[in-house]
C-alpha positions in Angstrom: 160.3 51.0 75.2 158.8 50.8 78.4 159.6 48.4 81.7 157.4 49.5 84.8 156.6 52.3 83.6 160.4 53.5 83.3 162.0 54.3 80.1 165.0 52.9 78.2 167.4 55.7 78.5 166.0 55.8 82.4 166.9 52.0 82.8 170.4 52.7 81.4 170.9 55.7 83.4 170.4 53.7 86.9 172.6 50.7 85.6 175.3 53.1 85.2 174.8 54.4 88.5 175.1 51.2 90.0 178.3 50.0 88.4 179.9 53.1 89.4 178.9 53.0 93.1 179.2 49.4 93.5 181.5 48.1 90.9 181.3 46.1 88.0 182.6 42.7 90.2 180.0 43.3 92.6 177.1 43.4 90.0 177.0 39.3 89.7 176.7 39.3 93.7 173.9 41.6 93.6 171.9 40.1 90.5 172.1 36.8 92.7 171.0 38.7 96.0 168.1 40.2 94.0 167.1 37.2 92.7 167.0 35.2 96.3 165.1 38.2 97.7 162.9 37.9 94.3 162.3 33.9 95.0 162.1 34.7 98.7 159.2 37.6 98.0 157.6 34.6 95.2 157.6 32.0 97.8 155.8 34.5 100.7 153.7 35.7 98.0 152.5 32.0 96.8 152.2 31.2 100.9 150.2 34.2 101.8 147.9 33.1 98.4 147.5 29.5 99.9 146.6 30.4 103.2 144.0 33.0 101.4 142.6 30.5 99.7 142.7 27.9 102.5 140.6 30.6 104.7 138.1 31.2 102.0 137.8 27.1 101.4 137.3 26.8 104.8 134.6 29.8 105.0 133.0 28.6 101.9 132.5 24.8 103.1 131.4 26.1 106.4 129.1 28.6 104.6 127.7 25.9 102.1 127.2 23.4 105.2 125.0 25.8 107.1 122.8 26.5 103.7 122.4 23.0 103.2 121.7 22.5 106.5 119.4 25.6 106.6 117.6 24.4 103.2 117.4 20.7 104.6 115.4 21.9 108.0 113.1 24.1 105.3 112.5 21.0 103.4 112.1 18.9 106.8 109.5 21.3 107.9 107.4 21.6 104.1 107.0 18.2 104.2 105.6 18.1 107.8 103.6 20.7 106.7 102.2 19.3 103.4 102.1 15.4 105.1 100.0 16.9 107.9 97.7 19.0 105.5 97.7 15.8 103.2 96.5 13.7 105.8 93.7 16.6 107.0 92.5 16.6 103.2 92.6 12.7 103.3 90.1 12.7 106.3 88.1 15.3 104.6 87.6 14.0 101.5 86.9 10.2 103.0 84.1 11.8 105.7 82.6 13.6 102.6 82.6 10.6 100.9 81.0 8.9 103.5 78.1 11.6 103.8 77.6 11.9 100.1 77.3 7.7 100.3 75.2 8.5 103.2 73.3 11.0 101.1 72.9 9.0 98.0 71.5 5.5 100.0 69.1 7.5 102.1 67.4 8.9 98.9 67.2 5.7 97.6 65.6 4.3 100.2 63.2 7.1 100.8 62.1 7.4 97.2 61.2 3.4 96.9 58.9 4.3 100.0 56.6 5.7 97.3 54.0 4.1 96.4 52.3 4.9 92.6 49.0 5.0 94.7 50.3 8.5 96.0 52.0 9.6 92.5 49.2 12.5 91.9 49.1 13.8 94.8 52.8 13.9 95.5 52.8 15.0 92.0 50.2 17.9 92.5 52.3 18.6 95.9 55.4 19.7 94.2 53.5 21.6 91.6 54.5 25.6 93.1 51.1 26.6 91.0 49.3 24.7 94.1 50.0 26.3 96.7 48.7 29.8 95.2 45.3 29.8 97.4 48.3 29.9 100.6 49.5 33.1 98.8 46.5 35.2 98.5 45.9 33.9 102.2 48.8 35.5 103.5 48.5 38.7 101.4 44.5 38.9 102.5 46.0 38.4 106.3 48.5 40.8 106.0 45.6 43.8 104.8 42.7 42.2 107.4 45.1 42.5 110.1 47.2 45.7 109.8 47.1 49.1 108.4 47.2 49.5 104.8 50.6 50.7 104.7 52.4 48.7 107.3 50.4 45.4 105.1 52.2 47.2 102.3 55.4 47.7 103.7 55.4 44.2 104.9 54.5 42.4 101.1 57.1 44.2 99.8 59.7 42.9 102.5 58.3 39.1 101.3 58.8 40.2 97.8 62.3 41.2 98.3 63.1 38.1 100.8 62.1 35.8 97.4 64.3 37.7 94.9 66.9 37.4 97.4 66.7 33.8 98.1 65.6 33.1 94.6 69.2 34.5 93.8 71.5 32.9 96.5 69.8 29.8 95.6 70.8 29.9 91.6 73.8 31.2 92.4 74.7 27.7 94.4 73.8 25.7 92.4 75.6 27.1 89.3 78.6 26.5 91.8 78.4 23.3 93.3 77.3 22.1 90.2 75.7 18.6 92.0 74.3 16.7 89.4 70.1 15.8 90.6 69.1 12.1 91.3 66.9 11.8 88.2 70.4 12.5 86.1 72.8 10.9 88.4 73.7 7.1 86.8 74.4 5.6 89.2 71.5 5.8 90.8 68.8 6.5 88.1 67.6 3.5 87.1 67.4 2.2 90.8 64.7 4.6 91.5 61.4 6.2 91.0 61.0 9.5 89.0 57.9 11.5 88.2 59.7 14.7 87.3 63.1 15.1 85.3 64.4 19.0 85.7 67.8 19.6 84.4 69.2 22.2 86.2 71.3 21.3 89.3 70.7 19.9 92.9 72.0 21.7 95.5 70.5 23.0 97.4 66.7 22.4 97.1 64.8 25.8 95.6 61.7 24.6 96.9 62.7 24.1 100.6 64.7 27.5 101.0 61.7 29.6 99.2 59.4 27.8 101.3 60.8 27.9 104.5 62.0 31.4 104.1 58.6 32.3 103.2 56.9 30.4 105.7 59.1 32.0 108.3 59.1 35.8 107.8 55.5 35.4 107.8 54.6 33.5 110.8 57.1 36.2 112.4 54.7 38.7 110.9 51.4 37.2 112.0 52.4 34.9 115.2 50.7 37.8 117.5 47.9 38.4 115.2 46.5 34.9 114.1 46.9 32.0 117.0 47.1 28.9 114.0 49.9 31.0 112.2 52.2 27.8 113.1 50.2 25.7 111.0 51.6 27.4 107.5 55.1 25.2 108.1 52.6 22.3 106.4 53.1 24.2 103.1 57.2 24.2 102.8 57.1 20.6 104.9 55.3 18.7 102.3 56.7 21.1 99.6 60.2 19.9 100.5 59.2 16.4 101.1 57.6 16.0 97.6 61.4 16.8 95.9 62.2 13.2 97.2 59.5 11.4 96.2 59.6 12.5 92.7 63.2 12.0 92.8 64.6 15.3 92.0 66.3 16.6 95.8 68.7 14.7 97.8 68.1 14.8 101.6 71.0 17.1 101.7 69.8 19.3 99.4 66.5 19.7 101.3 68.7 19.9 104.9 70.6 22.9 103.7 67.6 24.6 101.5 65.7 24.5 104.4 68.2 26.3 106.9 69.5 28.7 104.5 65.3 29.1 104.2 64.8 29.8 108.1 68.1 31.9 108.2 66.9 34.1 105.1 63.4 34.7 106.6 65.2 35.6 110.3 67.4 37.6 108.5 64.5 39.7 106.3 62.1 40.3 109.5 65.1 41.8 111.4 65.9 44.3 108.5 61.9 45.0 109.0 62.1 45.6 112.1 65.6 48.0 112.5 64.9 49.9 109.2 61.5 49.7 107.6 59.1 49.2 110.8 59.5 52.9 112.2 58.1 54.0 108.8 54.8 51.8 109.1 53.7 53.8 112.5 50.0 53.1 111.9 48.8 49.9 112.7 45.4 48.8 112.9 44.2 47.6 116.1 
């Protein structure tokens, strides 16, 4: 047997030792002395505990306070945050609002100008077959007045303009996803339609070809034929046409036509910093 790591025979050795130096009258006396100094060393002990534990209470409230006080300023601040982005988006969506209401009664009261008087021509207007004469004028201009291969080089930047705005324009719509007037109902049976696509609205395909046509070739032929301006009739009364048959939003035709005049800006600058120093010939 064992006691603090001391063995019987070694715990019976050093009581022996002590009644023989002290005396057996004198053990009692020193039993009770150990036993003070054992209450004495308890009581320090247990005081020394409580003043640890006090410390750490003390620490730990103070630590908690700060963390709550820390998380509550956090909290403060997300909600200033979120109430002021809440309030933006609020203002947003109610200006929106107001356009598309804006949108939505300025159609309506353009399209009921029509008049059934003016529904073939309108009709024929919108019709992209029509305006195929305009095409093979251009493409006859571009060979009468330059070189073969700077007329060449120039179709093929037109041709490449319409595949590109062809594509940003079906890409949009697919996006927004804005429903067109003729299948919007609330408005549908309050106004006049002579042609019912299903695809989507925005923005108008026949006001960004147009325009983007119409553009890189008046920048193309502005020095070489003086009544070049007069082609913006074509993508004017192109674009016009998609309200009175009631498929285009004024909106949709705004946009269409400025992502039109950007496109073609954008397409005769290419010509001129990469393909023009390759078309060196031009006819006088």
């Amino acid at each position: 047997m064992q006691f603090l790591f001391i063995s019987g025979a070694e715990i019976f050795f050093i009581l022996f030792i002590v009644v023989m130096v002290f005396g057996a009258d004198k053990i009692p006396g020193i039993a009770k002395s150990l036993g003070k100094g054992m209450r004495q060393l308890k009581d320090a002990t247990d005081d020394i505990k409580r003043e640890i534990q006090k410390s750490a209470d003390d620490v730990d409230t103070d630590f908690t306070k700060n963390i709550r006080k820390e998380i509550d300023d956090v909290k403060k601040n997300v909600n200033e945050v979120s109430g002021s982005i809440k309030r933006d988006l609020n203002k947003k969506n109610s200006m929106l609002e107001k356009l598309l209401k804006w949108d939505r009664d300025t159609f309506v009261y353009l399209n009921a100008l029509g008049i059934e008087d003016y529904d073939v021509f309108w009709s024929t207007v919108t019709n992209i077959s029509t305006w195929i004469p305009l095409f093979i004028l251009f493409l006859l201009l571009f060979y009468l007045k330059f070189s073969k291969t700077e007329a060449l080089y120039k179709f093929l930047t037109v041709l490449g303009l319409v595949i590109f705005i062809t594509a940003i324009t079906h890409i949009t719509k697919v996006s927004v996803a804005r429903l067109r007037p003729n299948n919007t109902e609330e408005i549908n049976t309050l106004i006049r339609i002579l042609k019912s696509p299903t695809d989507y609205s925005f923005f108008s395909g026949h006001a960004s070809s147009s325009f983007s046509i119409t553009t890189l070739v008046f920048l193309f032929l502005r020095h070489k034929v003086k009544w070049a301006i007069l082609f913006f009739i074509w993508p004017i009364l192109f674009a016009m046409s998609r309200i009175y048959v009631g498929v285009h939003f004024p909106i949709d035709i705004i946009v269409g036509t400025m992502v039109g005049i950007l496109s073609g800006l954008l397409f005769f600058w290419i010509y001129q910093r990469f393909i023009a120093p390759y078309s060196t010939s031009v006819r006088p």
